[in-house]
C-alpha positions in Angstrom: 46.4 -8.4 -4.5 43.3 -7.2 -2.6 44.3 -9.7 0.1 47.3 -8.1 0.6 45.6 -4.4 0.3 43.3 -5.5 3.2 46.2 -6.6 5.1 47.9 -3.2 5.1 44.4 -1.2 5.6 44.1 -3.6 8.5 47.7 -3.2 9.9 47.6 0.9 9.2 44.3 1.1 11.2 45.7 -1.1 14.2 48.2 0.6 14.5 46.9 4.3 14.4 44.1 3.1 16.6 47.0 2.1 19.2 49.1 5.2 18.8 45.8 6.9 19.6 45.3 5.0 22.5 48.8 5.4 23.6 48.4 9.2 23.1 45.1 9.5 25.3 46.6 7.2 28.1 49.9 9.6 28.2 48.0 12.4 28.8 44.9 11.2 30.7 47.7 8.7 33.7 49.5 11.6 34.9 46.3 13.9 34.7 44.7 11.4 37.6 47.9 11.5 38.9 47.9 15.0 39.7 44.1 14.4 41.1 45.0 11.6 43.1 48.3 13.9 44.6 46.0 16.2 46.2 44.5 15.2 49.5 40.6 16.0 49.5 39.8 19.3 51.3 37.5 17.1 53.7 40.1 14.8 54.9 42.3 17.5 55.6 42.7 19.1 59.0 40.6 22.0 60.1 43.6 24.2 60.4 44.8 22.7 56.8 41.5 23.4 55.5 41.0 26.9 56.9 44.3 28.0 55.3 43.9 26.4 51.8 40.9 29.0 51.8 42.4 31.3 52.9 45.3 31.1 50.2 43.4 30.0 47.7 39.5 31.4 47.7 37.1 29.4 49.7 36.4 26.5 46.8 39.0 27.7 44.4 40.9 24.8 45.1 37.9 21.7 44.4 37.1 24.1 41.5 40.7 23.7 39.8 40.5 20.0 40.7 37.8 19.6 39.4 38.6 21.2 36.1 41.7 18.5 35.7 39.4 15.8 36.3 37.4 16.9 33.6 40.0 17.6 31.2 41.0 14.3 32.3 37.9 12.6 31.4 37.5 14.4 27.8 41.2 13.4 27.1 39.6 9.9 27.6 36.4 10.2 25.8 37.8 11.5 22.9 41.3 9.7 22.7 38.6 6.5 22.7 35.8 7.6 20.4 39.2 8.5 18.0 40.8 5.3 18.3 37.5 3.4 17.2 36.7 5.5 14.7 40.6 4.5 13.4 39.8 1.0 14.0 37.2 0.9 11.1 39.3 2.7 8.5 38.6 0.3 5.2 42.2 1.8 3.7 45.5 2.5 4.7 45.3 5.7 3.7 41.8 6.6 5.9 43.6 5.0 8.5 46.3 7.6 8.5 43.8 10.4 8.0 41.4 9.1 10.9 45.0 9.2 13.1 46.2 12.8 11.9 42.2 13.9 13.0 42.2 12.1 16.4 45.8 13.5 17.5 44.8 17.1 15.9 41.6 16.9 18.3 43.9 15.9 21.4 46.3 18.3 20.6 43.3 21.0 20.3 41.8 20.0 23.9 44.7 20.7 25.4 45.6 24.1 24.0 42.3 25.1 24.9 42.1 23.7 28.2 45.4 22.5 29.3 46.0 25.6 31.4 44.3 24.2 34.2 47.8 22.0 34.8 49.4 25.2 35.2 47.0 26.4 37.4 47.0 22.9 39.8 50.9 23.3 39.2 50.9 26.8 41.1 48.5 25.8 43.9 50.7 22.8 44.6 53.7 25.5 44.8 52.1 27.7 46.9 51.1 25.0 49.5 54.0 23.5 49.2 55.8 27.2 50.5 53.6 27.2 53.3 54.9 26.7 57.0 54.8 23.8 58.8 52.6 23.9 61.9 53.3 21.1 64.5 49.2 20.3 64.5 49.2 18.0 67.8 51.9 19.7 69.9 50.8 22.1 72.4 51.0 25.8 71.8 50.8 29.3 73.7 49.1 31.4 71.1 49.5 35.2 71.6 46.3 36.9 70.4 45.3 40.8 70.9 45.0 43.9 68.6 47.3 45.0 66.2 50.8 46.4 67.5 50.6 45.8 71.2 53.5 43.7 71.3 52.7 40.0 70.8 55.9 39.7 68.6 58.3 41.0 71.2 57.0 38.6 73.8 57.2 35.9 71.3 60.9 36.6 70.8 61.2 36.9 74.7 59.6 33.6 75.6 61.2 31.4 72.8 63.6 29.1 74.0 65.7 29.5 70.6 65.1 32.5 68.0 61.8 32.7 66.6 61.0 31.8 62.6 59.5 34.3 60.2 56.5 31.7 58.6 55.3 33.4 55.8 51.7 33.1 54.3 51.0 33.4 51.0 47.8 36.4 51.5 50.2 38.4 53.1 53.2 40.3 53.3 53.9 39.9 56.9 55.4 37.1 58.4 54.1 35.6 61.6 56.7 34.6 64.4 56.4 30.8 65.5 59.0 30.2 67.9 59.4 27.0 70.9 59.3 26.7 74.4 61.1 23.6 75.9 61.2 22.7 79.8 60.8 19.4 81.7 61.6 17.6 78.4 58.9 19.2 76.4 58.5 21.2 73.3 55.8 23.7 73.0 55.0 26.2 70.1 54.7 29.6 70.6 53.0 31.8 68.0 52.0 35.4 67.3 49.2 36.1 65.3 48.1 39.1 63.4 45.7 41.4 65.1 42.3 41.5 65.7 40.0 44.7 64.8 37.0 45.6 66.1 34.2 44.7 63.9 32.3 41.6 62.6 33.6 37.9 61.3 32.2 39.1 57.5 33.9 42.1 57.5 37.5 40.5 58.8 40.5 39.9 56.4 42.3 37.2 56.2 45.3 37.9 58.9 42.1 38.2 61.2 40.9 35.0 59.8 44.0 33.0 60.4 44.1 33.9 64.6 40.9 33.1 64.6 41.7 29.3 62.5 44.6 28.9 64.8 42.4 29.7 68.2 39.5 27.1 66.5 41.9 24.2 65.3 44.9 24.2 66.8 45.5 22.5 70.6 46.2 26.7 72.1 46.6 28.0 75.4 45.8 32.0 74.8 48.4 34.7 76.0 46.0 37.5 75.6 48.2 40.8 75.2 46.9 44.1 76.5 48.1 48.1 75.4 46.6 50.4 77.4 49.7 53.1 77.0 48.2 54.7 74.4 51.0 53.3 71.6 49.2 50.8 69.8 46.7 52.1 67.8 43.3 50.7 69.1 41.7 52.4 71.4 41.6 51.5 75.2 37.8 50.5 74.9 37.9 48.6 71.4 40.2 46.3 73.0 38.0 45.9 75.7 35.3 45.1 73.2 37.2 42.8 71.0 38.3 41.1 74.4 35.4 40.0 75.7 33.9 38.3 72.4 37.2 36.6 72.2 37.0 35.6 75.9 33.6 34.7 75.5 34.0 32.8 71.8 36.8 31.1 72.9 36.1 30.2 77.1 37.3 26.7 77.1 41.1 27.5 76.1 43.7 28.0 79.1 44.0 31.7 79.2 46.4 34.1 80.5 45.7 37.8 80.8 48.6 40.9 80.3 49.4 43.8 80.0 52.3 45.1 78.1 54.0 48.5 78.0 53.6 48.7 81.2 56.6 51.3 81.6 54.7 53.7 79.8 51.9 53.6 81.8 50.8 56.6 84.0 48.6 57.0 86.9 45.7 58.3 84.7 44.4 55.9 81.6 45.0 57.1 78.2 41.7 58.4 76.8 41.5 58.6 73.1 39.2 61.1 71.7 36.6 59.2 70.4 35.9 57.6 73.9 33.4 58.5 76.0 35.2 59.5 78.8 31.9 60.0 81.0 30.8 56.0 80.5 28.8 54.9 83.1 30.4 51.2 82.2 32.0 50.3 85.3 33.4 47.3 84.0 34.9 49.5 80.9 36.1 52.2 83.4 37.7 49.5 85.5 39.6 47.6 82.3 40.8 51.5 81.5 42.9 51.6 84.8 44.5 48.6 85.1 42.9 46.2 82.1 40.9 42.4 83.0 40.9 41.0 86.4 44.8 39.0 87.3 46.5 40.7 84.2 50.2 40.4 84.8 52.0 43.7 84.1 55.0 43.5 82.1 57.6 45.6 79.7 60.2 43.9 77.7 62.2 47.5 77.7 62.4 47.5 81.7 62.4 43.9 81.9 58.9 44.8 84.8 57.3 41.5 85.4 59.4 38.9 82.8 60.0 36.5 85.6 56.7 36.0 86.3 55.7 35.7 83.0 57.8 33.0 82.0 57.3 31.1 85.2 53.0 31.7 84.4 53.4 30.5 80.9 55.2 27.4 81.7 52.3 26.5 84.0 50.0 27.3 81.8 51.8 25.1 78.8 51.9 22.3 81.6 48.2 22.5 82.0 47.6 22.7 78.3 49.9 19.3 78.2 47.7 17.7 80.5 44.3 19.1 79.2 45.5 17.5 75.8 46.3 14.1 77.1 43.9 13.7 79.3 41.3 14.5 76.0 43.1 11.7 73.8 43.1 9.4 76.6 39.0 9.6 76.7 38.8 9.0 72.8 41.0 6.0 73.4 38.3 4.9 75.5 35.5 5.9 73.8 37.4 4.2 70.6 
């Protein structure tokens, strides 16, 4: 009789202690599998990188792997320290006691903490809604203050119609259209504008021209306004110009002005310019903007030839500047 009592107590703890086992490995596998799904930030591209903070809050997204992993590893701790604890039962009916405790204390940890799935869950969702950027192929990158008709260009210079790429930290979509000649695709993007003021006080639209000029292989169409229409004054533009130009020298760089239809003899001169500057290089960009800018107007169609035929030297170069740089880390590789 107690033989056969010990055999039950024996059998009963056995098998709760598996059960519990089972339980913890159910839960813990496709934890690490969630982990092991998403690609470490520092492997990732700069580009990659620069928008998953963007998106998600500079180490928000480590922070919310790193809470799985530690779910992960409680789920383990505790689904084993359970299971042994089982294992020792001295009656069937301990046994069954020590396995309603351990699965009550799984259950527990992942009411309390579990919501960190959900939170990985939506990250993966939001990345996976973000566009697709072509990270090796070359790209004409129009860059410039806010409304002075980078968008319209875009659509001009596209060889098909432009697509709306939406980010997820903001409303606006950016256009990201191609450019195909001599049996090669280029991309060609606007970005949102840049103000003038300093890298810690930019938002993230400002953020994201600057990732794209810093990461991706760009050759810059730098856009001009000087009718007036766009918002930013004539000599804020020059300002934010010539720290771009200067932050950014080694890109292939083409200089125009747009609007150029609305442009009269005397330069627009916004009230709080000093219209008396002694800053003959200021005085000079308000007449007729940087040295070589191409004048253009999409509404009178002024200078379009030109432009296209400028840009698709330029994209040549940038072809060749690319491949001529991979061709020296073949070497040095």
């Amino acid at each position: 009789m107690f033989i056969g009592i010990a055999n039950v107590a024996k059998r009963e703890r056995n098998r709760g202690a598996k059960q519990l086992d089972a339980l913890m490995k159910e839960l813990a596998i496709p934890l690490r599998t969630y982990i092991e799904d998403f690609p470490n930030k520092k492997y990732l591209h700069p580009y990659e990188k620069s928008l998953v903070e963007l998106t998600l809050g500079d180490g928000n997204y480590e922070e919310v792997l790193g809470k799985v992993e530690a779910l992960r590893k409680k789920v383990v701790s505790v689904g084993k320290e359970h299971a042994s604890i089982c294992a020792k039962s001295l009656s069937k009916r301990e046994a069954g006691e020590r396995l309603s405790e351990g699965m009550k204390k799984l259950e527990e940890i992942f009411l309390r903490e579990g919501k960190v799935v959900d939170e990985l869950l939506n990250i993966a969702k939001i990345l996976r809604a973000m566009p697709v950027v072509d990270l090796e192929t070359p790209t004409l990158c129009l860059v410039g203050a806010p409304n002075v008709g980078k968008s319209s260009l875009v659509r001009l210079l596209s060889t098909g119609k432009p697509e709306i790429c939406n980010y997820p930290f903001t409303t606006r979509g950016i256009l990201m259209g191609h450019i195909t000649f001599s049996y090669q695709n280029f991309q060609v993007t606007d970005t949102p504008g840049l103000l003038r003021r300093h890298d810690e006080d930019r938002n993230n639209l400002e953020k994201l021209t600057l990732a794209v000029l810093s990461h991706l292989p760009t050759a810059v169409l730098y856009v001009h306004d000087l009718s007036g229409e766009c918002g930013t004054s004539p000599s804020d533009q020059f300002v934010i110009y010539k720290e771009i130009r200067e932050r950014f020298s080694n890109h292939l760089w083409l200089d125009v002005l747009s609007k150029c239809d609305l442009l009269e003899e005397s330069p627009v001169v916004y009230v709080t310019e000093d219209v008396n500057c002694d800053d003959y290089e200021l005085a000079k960009y308000r007449k007729m903007g940087p040295d070589g800018a191409l004048c253009v107007s999409v509404k009178s169609e002024m200078g379009l030839d030109e432009l296209k035929s400028r840009v698709h030297k330029l994209l040549g170069s940038q072809f060749m500047k690319i491949k001529g740089n991979q061709e020296k880390l073949e070497v040095c590789g």
